[in-house]
C-alpha positions in Angstrom: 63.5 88.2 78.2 66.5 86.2 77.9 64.7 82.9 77.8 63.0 84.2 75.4 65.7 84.9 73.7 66.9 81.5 74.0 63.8 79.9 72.4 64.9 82.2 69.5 67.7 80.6 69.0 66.1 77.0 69.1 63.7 77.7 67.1 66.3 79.1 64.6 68.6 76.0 64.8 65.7 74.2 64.6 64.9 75.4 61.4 68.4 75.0 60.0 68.5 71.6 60.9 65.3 70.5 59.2 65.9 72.7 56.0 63.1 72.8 54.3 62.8 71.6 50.5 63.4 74.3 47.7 60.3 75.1 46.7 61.1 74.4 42.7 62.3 70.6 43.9 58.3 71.0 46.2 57.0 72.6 42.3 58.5 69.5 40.3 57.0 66.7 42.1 53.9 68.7 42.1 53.3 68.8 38.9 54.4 64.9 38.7 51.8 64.4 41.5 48.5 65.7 40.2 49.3 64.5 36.7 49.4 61.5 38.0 46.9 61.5 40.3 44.5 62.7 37.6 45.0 59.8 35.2 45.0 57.5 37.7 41.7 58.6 38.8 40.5 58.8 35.5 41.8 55.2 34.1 39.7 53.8 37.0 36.8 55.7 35.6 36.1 58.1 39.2 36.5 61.1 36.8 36.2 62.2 33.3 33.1 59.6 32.6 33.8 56.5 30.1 36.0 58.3 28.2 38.2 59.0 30.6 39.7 56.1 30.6 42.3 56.7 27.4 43.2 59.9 28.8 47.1 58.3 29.5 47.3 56.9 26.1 45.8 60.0 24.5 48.5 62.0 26.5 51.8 59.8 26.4 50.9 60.3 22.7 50.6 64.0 22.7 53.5 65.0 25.0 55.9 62.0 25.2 59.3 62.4 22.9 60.2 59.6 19.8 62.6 59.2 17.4 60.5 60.4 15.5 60.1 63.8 16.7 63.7 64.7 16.6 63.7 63.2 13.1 61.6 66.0 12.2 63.0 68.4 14.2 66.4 67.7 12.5 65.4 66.2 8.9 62.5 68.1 8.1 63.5 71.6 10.1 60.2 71.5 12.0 61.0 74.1 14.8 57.2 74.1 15.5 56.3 74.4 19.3 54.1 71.0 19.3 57.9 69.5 18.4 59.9 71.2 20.8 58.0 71.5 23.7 58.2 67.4 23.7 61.8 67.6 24.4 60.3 69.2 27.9 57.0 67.5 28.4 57.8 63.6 28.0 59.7 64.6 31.6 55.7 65.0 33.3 54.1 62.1 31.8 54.3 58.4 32.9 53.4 55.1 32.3 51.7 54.0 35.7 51.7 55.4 39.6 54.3 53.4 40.5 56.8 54.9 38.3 55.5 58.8 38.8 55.7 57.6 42.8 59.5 56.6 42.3 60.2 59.7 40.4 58.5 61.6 42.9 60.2 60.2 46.1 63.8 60.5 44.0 63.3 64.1 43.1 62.5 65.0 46.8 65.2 62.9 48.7 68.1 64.6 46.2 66.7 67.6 45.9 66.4 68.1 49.4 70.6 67.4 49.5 71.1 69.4 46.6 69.4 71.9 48.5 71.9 72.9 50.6 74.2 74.0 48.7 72.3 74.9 45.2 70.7 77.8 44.2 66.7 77.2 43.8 67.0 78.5 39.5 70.6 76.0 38.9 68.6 73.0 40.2 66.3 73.2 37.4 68.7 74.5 34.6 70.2 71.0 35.8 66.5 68.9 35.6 65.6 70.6 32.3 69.3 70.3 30.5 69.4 66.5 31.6 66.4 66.2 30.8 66.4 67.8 27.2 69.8 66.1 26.9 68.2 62.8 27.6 65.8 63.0 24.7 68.4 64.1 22.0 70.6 60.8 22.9 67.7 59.0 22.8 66.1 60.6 19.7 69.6 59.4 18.2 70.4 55.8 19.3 66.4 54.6 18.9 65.7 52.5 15.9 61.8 53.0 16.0 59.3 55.2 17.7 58.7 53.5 20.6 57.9 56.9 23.1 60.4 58.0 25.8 58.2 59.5 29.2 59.3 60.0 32.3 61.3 62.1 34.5 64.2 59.9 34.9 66.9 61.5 32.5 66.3 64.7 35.0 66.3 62.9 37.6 70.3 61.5 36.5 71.1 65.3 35.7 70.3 65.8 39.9 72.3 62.3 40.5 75.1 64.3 38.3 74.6 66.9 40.6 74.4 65.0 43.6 77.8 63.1 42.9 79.4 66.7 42.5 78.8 67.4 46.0 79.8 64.8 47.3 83.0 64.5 45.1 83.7 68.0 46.7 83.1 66.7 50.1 84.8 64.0 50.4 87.9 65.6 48.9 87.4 68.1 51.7 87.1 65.4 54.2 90.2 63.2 52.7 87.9 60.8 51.9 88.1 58.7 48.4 86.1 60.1 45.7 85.5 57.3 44.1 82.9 56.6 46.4 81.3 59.9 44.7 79.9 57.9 42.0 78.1 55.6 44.1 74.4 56.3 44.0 74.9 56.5 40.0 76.4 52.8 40.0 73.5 51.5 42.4 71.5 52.8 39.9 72.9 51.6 37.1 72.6 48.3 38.4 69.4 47.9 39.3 68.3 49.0 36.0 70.4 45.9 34.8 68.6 43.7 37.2 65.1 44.9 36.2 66.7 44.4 32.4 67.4 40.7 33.4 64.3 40.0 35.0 62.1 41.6 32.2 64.6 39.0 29.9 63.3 36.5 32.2 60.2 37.1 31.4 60.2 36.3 27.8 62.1 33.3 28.0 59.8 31.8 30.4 56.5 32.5 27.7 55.0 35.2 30.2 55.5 37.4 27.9 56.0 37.6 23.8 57.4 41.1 23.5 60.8 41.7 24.9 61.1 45.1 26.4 64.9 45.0 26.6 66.3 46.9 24.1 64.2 50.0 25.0 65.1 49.0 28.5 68.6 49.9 26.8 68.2 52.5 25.0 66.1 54.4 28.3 69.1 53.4 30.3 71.7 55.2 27.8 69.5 58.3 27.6 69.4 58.2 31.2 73.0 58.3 31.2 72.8 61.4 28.8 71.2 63.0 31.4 73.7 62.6 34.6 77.0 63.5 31.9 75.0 67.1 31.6 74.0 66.8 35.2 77.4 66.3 36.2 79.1 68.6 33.4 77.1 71.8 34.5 77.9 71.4 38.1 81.3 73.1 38.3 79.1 75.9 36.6 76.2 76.0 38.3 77.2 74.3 41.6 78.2 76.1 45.3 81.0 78.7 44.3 80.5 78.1 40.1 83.5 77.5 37.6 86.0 79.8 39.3 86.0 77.8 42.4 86.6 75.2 40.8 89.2 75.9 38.5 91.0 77.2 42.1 90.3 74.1 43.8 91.9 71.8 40.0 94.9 75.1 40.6 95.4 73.2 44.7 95.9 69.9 43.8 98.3 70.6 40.8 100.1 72.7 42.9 
């Protein structure tokens, strides 16, 4: 009986220990995932027959987000769901496998540390506010309508997140909290590397187009995202805004 007992308790540290990923973080890359998986399968013509093949063109066009789109939104007043919903859907659609597989892994590894802590429905208020904030600053600092797709301005809301946390943590553990902000500079710089090498690119003739400046303007919108990421989290984040405001009330004290 009281070994018994004891495997109860094993099993129940057990369990605490591996802590399992919220199942909205498990939802997200799902629905990345089969996306994915289905165009992929379909651009190497396995499903879908010949035509198959520009089913990721015909759908970056109909979901992914533009200038364009929030030119109408905000010029003409178009309010009309096929607008809106693209503030929301470019966030699901992507370019090749190899950047739905990054976002996939990236979702998982921070949402399994945001996990911890956050609430299952204030993980995605983050992912969908970064993310919607991610297409307005892009929608506003693009000169043309070269499409914006991919998860990555949600995926800087979590980083926002993330570096919340661990702010928080570190001042608990008298640790500098510079070192907070991290993962968001590793980040930043290897989307300058990639910039540089993409650069390279065109100097050397590979290439005649240089994908830099929307290399730029991605980057900036990406940065959108983690300010709201990061912004919402004394909200939304373990203990909300009046632990927080008591824990600013400590230090000036």
């Amino acid at each position: 009986m009281g070994k018994g007992r004891q495997m109860s308790d094993e099993e129940h540290h057990y369990e605490r220990a591996v802590n399992p990923l919220p199942d909205v973080v498990i939802g997200l890359a799902l629905i990345i995932g089969v996306i994915e998986i289905v165009l992929t399968l379909a651009g190497q013509g396995w499903i879908g027959g010949p035509a198959a093949v520009g089913w990721r063109s015909n759908i970056l066009n109909a979901y992914a987000f533009s200038a364009g789109i929030q030119d109408r939104v905000l010029g003409l007043g178009d309010l009309s769901f096929n607008m809106l919903r693209r503030y929301v859907t470019y966030a699901f659609v992507h370019a090749s496998v190899t950047q739905a597989a990054f976002a996939i892994v990236i979702i998982l590894a921070l949402g399994k540390f945001i996990g911890e802590a956050w609430r299952r429905q204030s993980i995605l208020i983050v992912f969908f506010a970064a993310t919607i904030a991610g297409a307005v600053v892009y929608g506003a600092i693009t000169p043309s309508n070269y499409p914006l797709f991919g998860a990555y301005p949600g995926i800087y809301g979590m980083i926002g997140a993330y570096t919340y946390l661990l702010w928080l943590r570190l001042g608990q553990d008298g640790g500098p909290r510079w070192r907070a902000f991290g993962l968001i500079g590793f980040f930043l710089l290897l989307q300058i590397v990639w910039a540089l090498a993409m650069r390279l690119t065109v100097d050397l003739g590979w290439t005649s187009q240089d994908p830099t400046p929307y290399m730029l303007y991605d980057g900036i919108s990406d940065l959108g995202g983690f300010a709201v990421g990061l912004a919402l989290s004394p909200i939304l984040g373990p203990g909300g805004w009046s632990v927080f405001v008591e824990r600013l009330r400590q230090r000036s004290d």
